[in-house]
VOPAGU-2260 file (C-alpha; in pm, 1 decimal, decimal comma):
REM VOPAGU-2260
SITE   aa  ch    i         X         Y         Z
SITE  UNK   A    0     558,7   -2221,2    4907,2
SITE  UNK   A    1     484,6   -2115,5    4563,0
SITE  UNK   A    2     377,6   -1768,8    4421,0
SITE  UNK   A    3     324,2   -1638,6    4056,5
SITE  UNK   A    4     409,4   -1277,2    3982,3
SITE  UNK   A    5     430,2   -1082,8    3601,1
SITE  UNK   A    6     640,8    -788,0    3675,0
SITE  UNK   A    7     507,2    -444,1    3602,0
SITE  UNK   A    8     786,4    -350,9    3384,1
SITE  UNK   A    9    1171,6    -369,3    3193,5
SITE  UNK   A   10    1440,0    -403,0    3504,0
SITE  UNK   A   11    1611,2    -584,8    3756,6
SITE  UNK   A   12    1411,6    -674,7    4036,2
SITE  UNK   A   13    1558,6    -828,4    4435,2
SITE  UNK   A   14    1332,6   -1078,3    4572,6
SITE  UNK   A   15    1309,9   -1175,0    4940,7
SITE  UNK   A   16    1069,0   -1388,9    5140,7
SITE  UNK   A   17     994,0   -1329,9    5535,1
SITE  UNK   A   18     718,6   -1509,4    5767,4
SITE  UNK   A   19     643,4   -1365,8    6081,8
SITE  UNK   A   20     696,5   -1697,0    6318,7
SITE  UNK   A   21     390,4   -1851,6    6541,7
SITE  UNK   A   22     392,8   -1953,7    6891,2
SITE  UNK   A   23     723,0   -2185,6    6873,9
SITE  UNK   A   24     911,8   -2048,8    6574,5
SITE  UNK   A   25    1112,0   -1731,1    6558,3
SITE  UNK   A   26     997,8   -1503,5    6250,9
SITE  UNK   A   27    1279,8   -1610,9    5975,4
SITE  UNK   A   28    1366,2   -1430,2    5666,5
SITE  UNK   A   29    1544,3   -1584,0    5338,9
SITE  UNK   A   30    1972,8   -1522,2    5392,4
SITE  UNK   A   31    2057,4   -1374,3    5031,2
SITE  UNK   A   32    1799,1   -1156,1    4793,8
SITE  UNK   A   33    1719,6   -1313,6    4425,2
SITE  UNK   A   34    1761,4   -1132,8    4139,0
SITE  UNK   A   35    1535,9   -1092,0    3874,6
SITE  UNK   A   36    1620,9    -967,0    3502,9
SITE  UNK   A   37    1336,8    -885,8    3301,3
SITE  UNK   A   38    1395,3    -787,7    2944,4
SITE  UNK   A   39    1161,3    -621,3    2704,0
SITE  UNK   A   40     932,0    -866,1    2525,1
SITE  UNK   A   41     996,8    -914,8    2149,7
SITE  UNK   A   42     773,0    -766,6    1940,2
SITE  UNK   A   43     625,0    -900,3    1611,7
SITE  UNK   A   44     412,0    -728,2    1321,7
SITE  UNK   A   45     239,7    -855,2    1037,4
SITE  UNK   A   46     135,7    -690,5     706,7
SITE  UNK   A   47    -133,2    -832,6     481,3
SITE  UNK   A   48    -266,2    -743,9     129,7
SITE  UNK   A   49    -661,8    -752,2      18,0
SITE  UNK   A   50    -607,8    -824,0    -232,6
SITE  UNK   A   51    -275,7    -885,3    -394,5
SITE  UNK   A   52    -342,4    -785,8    -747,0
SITE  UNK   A   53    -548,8    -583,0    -867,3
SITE  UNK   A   54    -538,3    -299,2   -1143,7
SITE  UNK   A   55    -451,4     107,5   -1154,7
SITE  UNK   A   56    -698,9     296,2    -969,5
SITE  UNK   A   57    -841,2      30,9    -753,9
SITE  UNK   A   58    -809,1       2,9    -371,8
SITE  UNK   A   59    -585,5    -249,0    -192,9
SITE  UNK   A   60    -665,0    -295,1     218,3
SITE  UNK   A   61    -253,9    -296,8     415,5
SITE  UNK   A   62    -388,0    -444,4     798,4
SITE  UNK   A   63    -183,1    -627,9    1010,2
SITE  UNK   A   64    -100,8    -724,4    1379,2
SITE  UNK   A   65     113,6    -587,4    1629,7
SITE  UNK   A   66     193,4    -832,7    1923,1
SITE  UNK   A   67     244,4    -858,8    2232,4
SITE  UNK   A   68     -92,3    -584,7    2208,9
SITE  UNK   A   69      39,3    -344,3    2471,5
SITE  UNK   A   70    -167,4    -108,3    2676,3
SITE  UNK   A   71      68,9     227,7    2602,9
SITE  UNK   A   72     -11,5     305,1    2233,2
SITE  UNK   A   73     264,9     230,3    1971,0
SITE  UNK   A   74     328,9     392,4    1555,2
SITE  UNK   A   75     280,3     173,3    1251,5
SITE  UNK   A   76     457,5     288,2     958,8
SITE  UNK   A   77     365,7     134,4     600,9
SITE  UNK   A   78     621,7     136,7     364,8
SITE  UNK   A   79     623,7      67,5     -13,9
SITE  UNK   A   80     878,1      96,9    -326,8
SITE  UNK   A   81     868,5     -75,2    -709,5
SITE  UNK   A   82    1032,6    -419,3    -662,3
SITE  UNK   A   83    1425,5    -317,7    -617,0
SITE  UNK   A   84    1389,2      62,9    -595,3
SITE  UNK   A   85    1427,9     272,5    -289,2
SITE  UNK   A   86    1168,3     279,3      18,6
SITE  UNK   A   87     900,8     537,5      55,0
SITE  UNK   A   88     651,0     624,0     342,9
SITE  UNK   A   89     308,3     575,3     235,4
SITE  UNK   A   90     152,1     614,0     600,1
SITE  UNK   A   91     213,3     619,6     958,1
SITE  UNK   A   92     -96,3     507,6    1211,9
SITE  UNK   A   93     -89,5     666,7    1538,0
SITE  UNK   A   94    -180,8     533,5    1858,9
SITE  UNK   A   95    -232,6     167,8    1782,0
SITE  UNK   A   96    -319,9      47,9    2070,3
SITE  UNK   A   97    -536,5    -250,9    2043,6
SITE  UNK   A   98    -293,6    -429,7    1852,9
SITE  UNK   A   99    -447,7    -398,4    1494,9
SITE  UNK   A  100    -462,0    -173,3    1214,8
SITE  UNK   A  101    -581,5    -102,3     877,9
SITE  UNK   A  102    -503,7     169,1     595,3
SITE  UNK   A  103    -696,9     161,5     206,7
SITE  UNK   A  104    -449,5     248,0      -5,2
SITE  UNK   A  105    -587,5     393,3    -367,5
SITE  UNK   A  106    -312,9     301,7    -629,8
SITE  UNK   A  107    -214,4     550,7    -902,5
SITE  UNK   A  108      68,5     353,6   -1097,5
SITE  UNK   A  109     121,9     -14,3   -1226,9
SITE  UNK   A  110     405,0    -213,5   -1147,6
SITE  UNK   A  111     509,9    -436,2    -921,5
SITE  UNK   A  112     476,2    -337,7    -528,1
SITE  UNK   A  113     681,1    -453,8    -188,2
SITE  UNK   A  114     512,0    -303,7      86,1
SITE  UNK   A  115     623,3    -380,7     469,7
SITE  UNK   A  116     555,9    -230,6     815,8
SITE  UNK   A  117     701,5    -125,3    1136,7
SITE  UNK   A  118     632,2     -79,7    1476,1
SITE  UNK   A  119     791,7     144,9    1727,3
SITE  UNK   A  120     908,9      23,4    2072,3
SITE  UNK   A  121     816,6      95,6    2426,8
SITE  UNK   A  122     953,9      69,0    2790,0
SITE  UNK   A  123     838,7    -288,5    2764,7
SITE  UNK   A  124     857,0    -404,0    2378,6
SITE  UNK   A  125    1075,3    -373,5    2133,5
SITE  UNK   A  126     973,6    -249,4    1760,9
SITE  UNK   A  127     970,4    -514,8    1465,1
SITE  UNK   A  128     946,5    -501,8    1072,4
SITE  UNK   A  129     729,7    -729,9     921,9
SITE  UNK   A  130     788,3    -981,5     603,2
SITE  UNK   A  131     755,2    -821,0     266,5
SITE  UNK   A  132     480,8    -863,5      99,3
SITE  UNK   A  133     412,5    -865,5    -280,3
SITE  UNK   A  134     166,9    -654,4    -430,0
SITE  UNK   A  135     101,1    -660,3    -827,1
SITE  UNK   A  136     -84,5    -352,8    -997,8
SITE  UNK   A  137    -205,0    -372,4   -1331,3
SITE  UNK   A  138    -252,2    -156,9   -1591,0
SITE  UNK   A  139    -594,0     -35,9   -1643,4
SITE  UNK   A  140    -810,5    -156,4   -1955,7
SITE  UNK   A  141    -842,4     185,6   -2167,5
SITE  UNK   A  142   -1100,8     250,3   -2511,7
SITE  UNK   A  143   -1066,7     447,7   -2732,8
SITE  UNK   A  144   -1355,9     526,9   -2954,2
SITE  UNK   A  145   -1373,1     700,6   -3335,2
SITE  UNK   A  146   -1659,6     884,8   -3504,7
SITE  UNK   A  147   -1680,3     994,5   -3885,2
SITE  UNK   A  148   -1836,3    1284,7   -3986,2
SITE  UNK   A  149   -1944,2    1278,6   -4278,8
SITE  UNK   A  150   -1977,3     905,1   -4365,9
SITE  UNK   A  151   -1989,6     964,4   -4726,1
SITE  UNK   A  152   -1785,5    1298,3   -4868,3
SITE  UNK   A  153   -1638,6    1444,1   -5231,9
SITE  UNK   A  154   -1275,9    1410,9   -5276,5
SITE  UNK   A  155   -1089,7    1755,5   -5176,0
SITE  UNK   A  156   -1370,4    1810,0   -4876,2
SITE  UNK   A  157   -1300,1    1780,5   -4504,9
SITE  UNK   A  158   -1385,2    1518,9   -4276,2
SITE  UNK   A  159   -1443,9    1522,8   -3877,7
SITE  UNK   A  160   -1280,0    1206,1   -3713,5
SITE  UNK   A  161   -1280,1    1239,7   -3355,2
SITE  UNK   A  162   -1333,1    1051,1   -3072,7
SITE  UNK   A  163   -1291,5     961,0   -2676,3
SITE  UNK   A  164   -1023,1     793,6   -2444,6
SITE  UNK   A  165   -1170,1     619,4   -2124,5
SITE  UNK   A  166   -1054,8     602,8   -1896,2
SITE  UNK   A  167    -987,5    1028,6   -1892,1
SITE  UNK   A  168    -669,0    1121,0   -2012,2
SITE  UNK   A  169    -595,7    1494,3   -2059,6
SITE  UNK   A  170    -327,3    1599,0   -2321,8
SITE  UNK   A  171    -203,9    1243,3   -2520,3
SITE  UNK   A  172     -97,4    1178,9   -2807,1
SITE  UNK   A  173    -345,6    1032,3   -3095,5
SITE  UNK   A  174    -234,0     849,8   -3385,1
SITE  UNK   A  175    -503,4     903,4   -3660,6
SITE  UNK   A  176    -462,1     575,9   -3924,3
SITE  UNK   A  177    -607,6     516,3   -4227,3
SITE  UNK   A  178    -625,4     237,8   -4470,3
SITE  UNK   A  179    -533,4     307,8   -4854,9
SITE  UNK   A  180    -648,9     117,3   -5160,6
SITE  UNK   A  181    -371,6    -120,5   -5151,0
SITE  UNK   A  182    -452,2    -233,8   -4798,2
SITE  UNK   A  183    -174,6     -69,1   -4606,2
SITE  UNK   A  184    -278,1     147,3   -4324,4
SITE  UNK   A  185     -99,9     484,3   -4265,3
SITE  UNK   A  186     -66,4     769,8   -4016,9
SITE  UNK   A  187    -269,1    1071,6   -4146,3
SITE  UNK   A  188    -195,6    1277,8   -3822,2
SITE  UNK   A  189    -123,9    1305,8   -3418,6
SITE  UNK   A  190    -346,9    1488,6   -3228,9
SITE  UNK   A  191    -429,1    1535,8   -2865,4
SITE  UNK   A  192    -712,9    1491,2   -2625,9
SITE  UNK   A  193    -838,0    1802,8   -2451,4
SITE  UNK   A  194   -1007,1    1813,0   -2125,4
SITE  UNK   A  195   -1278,9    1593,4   -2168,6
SITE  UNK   A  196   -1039,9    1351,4   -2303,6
SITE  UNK   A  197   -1155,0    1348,1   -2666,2
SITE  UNK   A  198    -973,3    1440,1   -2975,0
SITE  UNK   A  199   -1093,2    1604,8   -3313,4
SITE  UNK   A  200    -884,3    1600,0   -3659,0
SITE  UNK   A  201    -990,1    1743,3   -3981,0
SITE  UNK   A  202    -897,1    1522,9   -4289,0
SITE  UNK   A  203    -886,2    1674,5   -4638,8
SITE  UNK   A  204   -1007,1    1396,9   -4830,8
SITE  UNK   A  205    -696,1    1345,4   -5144,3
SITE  UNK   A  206    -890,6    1035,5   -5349,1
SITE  UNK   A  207   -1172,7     849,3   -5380,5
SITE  UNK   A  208   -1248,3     527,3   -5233,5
């Protein structure tokens, strides 16, 4: 005789086999009980990265797999630090329970990214970590723009130069530069952006040219 059987859970199981007999054979039962060891299954998770490099500000998609998928629910936690630094929680999903997951992360500094996940275990599977993966963030691309005002002035008047910083920044430092006769361009002042992220200096014209 043959039977399959997937055990309902973790433990150590005794297995016996009886038949009742017919007309010319006793009813007969097997002499010694087999045992059965079951051990939780070992549990895997994956993490990937959509995409892997991309710049400050922009949106990179952590999803992954959890198997076996398990009927009870399990915890993902998504972890991160700046290659060789120390590991922060960026997340933990709840109730995974299909196996899958997802979390958009919106990145707010550049550098270089590992980012892994764990599950937790249950009566019947064990938690895992996952690979690192790699991502890269990138700087943004910033402008900076400058306005005259007036074009054309007398020497000992006052000129407007001002200007705006995209993307926003609120309170940095601006180097105003200009170019003398002889070619050579020097600082004429530092300013900062306000909260619009624009700057304003007044220049006292000293010569003509």
């Amino acid at each position: 005789y043959s039977y399959t059987w997937t055990p309902a859970g973790v433990g150590t199981y005794e297995l016996k086999a009886n038949w009742p007999g017919d007309e010319i054979t006793d009813p007969a039962q097997s002499i010694a009980a087999e045992k059965l060891l079951v051990n939780r299954a070992k549990s895997t998770i994956a993490v990937n990265l959509n995409p892997s490099t991309l710049t400050v500000g922009s949106n990179v998609t952590i999803s992954g797999t959890v198997a076996p998928h398990r009927g009870a629910s399990v915890n993902v936690t998504i972890s991160y630090r700046l290659r060789g630094g120390l590991w922060n929680t960026l997340t933990t999903i709840g109730n995974v329970s299909g196996g899958n997951f997802k979390y958009i992360w919106t990145t707010t500094d550049a550098g270089i990214f590992e980012i892994r996940t764990n599950c937790t275990g249950d009566p019947n599977a064990g938690s895992a970590q996952s690979p690192i993966a790699t991502l890269t963030v990138n700087k943004a691309i910033s402008n900076i723009t400058i306005n005259v005002n007036p074009s054309k002035a007398t020497v000992g008047s006052d000129v407007t130069i001002s200007g705006t910083i995209e993307p926003a920044k609120r309170e940095v430092n601006v180097t105003i530069y200009s170019k003398g006769l002889d070619g050579t361009w020097m600082a004429l002042g530092v300013v900062k952006t306000d909260g619009n992220s624009q700057y304003t200096y007044i220049w006292n014209t000293s010569q003509v040219g």
